[in-house]
C-alpha positions in Angstrom: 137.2 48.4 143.0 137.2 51.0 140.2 133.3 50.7 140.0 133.1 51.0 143.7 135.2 53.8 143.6 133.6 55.9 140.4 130.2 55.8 142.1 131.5 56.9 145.3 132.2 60.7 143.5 128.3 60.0 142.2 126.9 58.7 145.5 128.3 62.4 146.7 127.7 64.3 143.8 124.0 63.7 142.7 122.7 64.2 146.1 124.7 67.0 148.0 126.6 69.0 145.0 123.9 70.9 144.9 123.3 71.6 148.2 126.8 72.6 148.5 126.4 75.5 145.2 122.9 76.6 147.2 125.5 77.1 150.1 127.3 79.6 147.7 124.4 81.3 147.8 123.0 80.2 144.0 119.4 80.3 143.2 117.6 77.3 142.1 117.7 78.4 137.8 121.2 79.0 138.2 122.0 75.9 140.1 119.9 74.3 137.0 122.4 75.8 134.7 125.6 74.5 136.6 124.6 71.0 136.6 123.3 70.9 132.8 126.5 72.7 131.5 128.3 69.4 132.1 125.9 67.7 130.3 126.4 69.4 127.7 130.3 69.0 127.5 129.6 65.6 127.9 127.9 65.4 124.5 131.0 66.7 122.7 133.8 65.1 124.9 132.1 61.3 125.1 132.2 60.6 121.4 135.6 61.9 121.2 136.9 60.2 123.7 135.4 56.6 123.2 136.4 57.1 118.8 140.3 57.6 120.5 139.9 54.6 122.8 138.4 52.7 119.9 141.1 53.5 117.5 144.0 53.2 120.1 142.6 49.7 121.1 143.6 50.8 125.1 140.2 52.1 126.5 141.7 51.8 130.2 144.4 53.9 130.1 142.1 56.2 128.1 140.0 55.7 131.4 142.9 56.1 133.7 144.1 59.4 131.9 140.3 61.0 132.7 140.3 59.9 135.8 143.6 61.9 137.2 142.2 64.9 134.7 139.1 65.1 137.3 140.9 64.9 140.2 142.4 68.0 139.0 139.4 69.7 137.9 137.4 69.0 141.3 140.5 70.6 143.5 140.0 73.3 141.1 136.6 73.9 142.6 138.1 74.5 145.9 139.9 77.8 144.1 136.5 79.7 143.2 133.3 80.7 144.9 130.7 82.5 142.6 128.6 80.9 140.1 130.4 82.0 136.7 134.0 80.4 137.3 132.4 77.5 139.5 130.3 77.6 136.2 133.2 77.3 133.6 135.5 75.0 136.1 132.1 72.1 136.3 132.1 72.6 132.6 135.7 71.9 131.7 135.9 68.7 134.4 133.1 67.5 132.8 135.1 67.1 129.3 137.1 64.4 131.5 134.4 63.2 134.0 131.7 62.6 131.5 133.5 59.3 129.5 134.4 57.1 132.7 131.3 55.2 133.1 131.1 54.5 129.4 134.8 53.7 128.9 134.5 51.6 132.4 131.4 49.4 130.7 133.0 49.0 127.9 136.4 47.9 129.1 134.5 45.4 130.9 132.1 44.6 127.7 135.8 43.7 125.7 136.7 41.0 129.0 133.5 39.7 128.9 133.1 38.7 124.8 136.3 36.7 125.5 133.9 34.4 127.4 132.3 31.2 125.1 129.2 32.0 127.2 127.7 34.9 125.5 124.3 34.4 127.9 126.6 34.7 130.5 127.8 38.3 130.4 124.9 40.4 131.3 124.7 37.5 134.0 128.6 39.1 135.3 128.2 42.7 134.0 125.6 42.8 136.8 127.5 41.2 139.8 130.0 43.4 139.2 128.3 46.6 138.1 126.7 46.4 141.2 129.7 47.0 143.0 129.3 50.5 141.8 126.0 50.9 143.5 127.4 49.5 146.6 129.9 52.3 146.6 126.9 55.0 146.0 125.2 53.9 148.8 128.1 53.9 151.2 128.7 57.7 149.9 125.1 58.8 150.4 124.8 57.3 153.6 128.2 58.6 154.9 127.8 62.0 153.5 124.3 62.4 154.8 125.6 61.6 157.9 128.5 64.1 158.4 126.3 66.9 156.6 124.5 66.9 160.1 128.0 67.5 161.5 129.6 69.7 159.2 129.0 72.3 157.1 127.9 72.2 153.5 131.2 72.9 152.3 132.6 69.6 153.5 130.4 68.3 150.1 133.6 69.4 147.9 136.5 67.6 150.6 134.3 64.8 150.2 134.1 64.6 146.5 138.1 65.8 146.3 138.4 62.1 148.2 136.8 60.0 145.9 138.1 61.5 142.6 141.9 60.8 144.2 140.5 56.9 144.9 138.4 57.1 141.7 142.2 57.8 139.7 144.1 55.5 142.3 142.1 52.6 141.0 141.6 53.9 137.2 145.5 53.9 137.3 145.7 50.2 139.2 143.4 48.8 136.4 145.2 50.0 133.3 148.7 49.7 134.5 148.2 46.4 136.8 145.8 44.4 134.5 146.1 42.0 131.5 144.4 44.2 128.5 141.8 42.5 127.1 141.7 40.9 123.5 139.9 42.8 121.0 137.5 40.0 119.3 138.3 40.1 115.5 135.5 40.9 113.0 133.7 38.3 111.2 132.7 38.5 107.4 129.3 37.6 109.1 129.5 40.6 111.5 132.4 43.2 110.2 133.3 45.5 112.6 131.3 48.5 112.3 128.6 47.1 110.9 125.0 47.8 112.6 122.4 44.8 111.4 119.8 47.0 112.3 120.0 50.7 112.7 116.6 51.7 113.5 115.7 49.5 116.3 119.3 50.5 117.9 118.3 54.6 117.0 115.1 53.7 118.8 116.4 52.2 121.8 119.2 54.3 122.4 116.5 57.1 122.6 114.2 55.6 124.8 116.6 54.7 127.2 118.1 58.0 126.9 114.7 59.7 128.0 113.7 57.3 130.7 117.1 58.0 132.4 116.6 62.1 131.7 113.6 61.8 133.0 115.4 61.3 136.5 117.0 65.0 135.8 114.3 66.8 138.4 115.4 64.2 140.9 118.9 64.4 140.6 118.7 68.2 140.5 116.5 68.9 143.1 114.7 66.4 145.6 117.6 66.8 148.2 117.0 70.6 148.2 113.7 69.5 148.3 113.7 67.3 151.2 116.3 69.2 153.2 114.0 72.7 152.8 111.4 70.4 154.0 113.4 69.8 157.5 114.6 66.7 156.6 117.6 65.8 157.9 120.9 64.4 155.5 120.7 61.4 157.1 117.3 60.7 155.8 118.1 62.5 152.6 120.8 60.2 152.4 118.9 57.4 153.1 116.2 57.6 151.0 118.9 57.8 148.0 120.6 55.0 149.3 117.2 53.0 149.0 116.8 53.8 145.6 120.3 52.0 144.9 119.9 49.1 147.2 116.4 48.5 145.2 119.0 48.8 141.9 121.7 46.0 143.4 119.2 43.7 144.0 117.8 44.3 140.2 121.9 44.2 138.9 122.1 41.2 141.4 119.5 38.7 140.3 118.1 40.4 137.3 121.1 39.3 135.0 120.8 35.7 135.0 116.8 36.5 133.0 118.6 38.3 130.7 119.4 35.1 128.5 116.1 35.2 127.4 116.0 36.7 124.0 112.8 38.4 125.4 114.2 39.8 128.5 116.5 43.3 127.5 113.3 44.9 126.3 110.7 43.5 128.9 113.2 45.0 131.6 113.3 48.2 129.1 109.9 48.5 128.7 108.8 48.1 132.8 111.9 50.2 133.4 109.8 53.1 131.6 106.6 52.4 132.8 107.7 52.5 136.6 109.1 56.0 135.6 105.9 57.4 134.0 104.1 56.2 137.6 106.9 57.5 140.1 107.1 60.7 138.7 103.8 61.5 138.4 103.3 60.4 142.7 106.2 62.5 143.5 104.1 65.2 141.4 101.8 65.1 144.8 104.8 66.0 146.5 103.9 63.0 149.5 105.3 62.3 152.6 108.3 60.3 153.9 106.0 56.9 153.8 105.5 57.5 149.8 108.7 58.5 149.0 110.7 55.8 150.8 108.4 53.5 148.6 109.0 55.3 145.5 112.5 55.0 145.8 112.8 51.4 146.1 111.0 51.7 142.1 114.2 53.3 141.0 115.2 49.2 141.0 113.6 49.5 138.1 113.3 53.5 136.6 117.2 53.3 136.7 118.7 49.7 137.2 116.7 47.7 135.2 116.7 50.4 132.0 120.4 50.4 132.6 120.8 46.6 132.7 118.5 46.2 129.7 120.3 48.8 127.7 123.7 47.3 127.9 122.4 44.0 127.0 120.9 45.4 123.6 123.9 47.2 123.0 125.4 44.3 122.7 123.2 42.5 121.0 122.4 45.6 118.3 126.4 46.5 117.7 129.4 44.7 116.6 132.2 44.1 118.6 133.8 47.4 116.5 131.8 49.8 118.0 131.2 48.7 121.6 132.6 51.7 123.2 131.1 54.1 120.3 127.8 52.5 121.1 127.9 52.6 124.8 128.9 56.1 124.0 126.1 57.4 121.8 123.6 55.9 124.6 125.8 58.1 127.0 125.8 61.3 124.5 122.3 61.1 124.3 121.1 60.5 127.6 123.5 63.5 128.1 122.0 65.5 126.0 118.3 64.9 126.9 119.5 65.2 130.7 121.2 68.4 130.5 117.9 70.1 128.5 115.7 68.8 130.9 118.0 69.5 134.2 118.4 73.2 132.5 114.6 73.7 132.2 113.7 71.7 135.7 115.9 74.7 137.4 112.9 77.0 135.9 109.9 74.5 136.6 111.1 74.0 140.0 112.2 77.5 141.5 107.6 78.0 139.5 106.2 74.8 140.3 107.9 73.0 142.7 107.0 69.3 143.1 104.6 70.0 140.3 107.0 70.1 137.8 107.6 66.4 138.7 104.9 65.8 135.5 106.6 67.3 133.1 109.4 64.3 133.6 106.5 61.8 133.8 105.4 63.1 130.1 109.3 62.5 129.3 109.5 59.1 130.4 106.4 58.1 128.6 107.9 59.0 125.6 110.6 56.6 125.9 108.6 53.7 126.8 106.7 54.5 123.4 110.1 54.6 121.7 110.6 51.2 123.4 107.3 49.3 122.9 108.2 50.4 119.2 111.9 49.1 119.3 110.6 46.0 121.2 108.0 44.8 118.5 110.4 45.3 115.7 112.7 43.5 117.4 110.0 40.3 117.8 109.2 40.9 114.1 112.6 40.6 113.2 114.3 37.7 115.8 115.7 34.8 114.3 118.5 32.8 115.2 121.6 33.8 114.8 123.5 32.9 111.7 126.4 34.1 113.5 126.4 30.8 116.2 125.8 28.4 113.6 128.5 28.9 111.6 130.9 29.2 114.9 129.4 26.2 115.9 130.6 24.6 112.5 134.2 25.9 112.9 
């Protein structure tokens, strides 16, 4: 329910926020800013955040207290209506917003190594991550669908909703569930111990610019599309392709990932689907093209994300899981808000042309990762760590 809930806000967000700041009568650079600000926040806020959840040993009522801060922040909105204090109110929400998917994944992450089963945990991280999308798709497609009705400042009602469900559940979770046990370090694997720094460096960075790489597409392809006389219902739509073709890659993908192989295979075509979709949408094509291009965002998005959190959990102790999911989230942050910044430029100059630039982004992670993934043959072994368990 939490999951469902936290991607409603995104399946509203992503899509319509900024068609509801273009209804405040914000050009395209300065809706770039706005939406990269947060980003930015994020990069300072997530670290600190996940290091106090870590250290307190209660990530959901970490998760929890975020959760009512945003609802806060995004009724805040509803008090301003020029670029500078809508500006600065985005900013500061995003101090609270910008942990809870982290802190969510790894919440789940700490229920999940009580399992015997370690194969087994991407397998339910996906089944129930997906729940997530579900809720994402249900948001684009509803929201698409009163946008026809209503005006553009229904976006920010719509987004005050699913915060206050977003906290309901944040608060039902930490307050109504059995906290997970914290597995104990190992002398084989002490707690805060990385075996192997580069190849989780390397990783973490690819996978921070394939997901960027998404930042014209997030920013801008609704503006896009609805300046084009398309209507929300097909804007929403075509977004709620994109995450249907991500359930189904959360949904049947996870069960593949007990293959040692499989994280960086689903890394590594995660990338290379991005470095093709972005350069087509460069052509700015029809609806045809673009409904087809979304259902690759199974893989741009869903099965970068899936892989990711499978080698994050192979590449960090159990000391560190909400650092590590953290430091992906920093720097996908990071990349995303630079690229979501300069995009505002490219696209108010170039338009759907600017949609290369992201392909020359994404190809950088995927050499990042084909780097990551042969060091990662070179060096795979079994595990030491399951032998001796197995010997008691």
């Amino acid at each position: 329910m939490l999951y469902a809930a936290l991607f409603l806000e995104l399946g509203i967000n992503l899509p319509f926020f900024p068609i509801w700041l273009q209804s405040r009568s914000i050009d395209e650079a300065m809706i770039g800013v706005i939406l990269a600000a947060p980003l930015v926040a994020r990069i300072v806020a997530n670290p600190l955040v996940a290091t106090l959840a870590d250290r307190s040993g209660d990530v959901a009522r970490t998760l929890a207290v975020c959760a009512v801060a945003v609802v806060a922040g995004t009724v805040a909105l509803a008090l301003v209506d020029t670029a500078g204090p809508i500006l600065l109110v985005v900013t500061i929400t995003a101090l609270a917003q910008g942990p809870l998917i982290a802190l969510l994944d790894a919440y789940l992450w700490l229920h999940l190594a009580a399992r015997h089963d370690p194969a087994a945990r991407p397998l339910v991280y996906g089944r129930i991550r997906l729940w997530g999308s579900c809720g994402f798709v249900a948001a684009t497609l509803g929201a698409g669908w009163m946008l026809d009705r209503l005006q553009a400042s229904a976006v920010l009602w719509m987004l005050i909703g699913a915060a206050i469900a977003t906290a309901v559940a944040a608060v039902a979770v930490a307050y109504g569930a059995r906290a997970p046990a914290v597995p104990a370090p190992t002398a084989v694997a002490p707690a805060g111990a990385v075996a192997h720094p580069l190849r989780l460096v390397a990783v973490i960075a690819g996978v921070a610019l394939v997901q960027a790489s998404h930042a014209l597409y997030y920013a801008f392809s609704s503006l896009h599309w609805r300046d084009a006389g398309w209507s929300g219902t097909l804007v929403g739509s075509l977004w709620a392709t994109a995450v249907v073709a991500e359930v189904a890659v959360f949904a049947f993908a996870g069960r593949a990932l007990a293959v040692a192989a499989a994280p960086m295979l689903l890394l590594m075509a995660g990338a290379a689907a991005a470095v093709l979709r972005w350069l087509v949408m460069a052509l700015d094509p029809g609806v045809g093209v673009v409904l087809l291009l979304q259902v690759t965002h199974g893989l741009t998005f869903g099965a970068t994300h899936l892989g990711s959190m499978a080698m994050l959990a192979r590449l960090a102790p159990a000391g560190v899981h909400a650092r590590a999911q953290d430091w992906l989230a920093a720097a996908w942050a990071g990349a995303m808000a630079a690229l979501t910044a300069v995009g505002g430029v490219l696209y108010a100059s170039l338009g759907e042309r600017a949609y290369a630039v992201m392909a020359a982004v994404a190809a950088t992670g995927l050499v990042l990762l084909v780097s990551a993934a042969v060091a990662d043959r070179r060096h795979s072994r079994p595990m030491p760590r399951l032998s001796l368990e197995r010997r008691g």
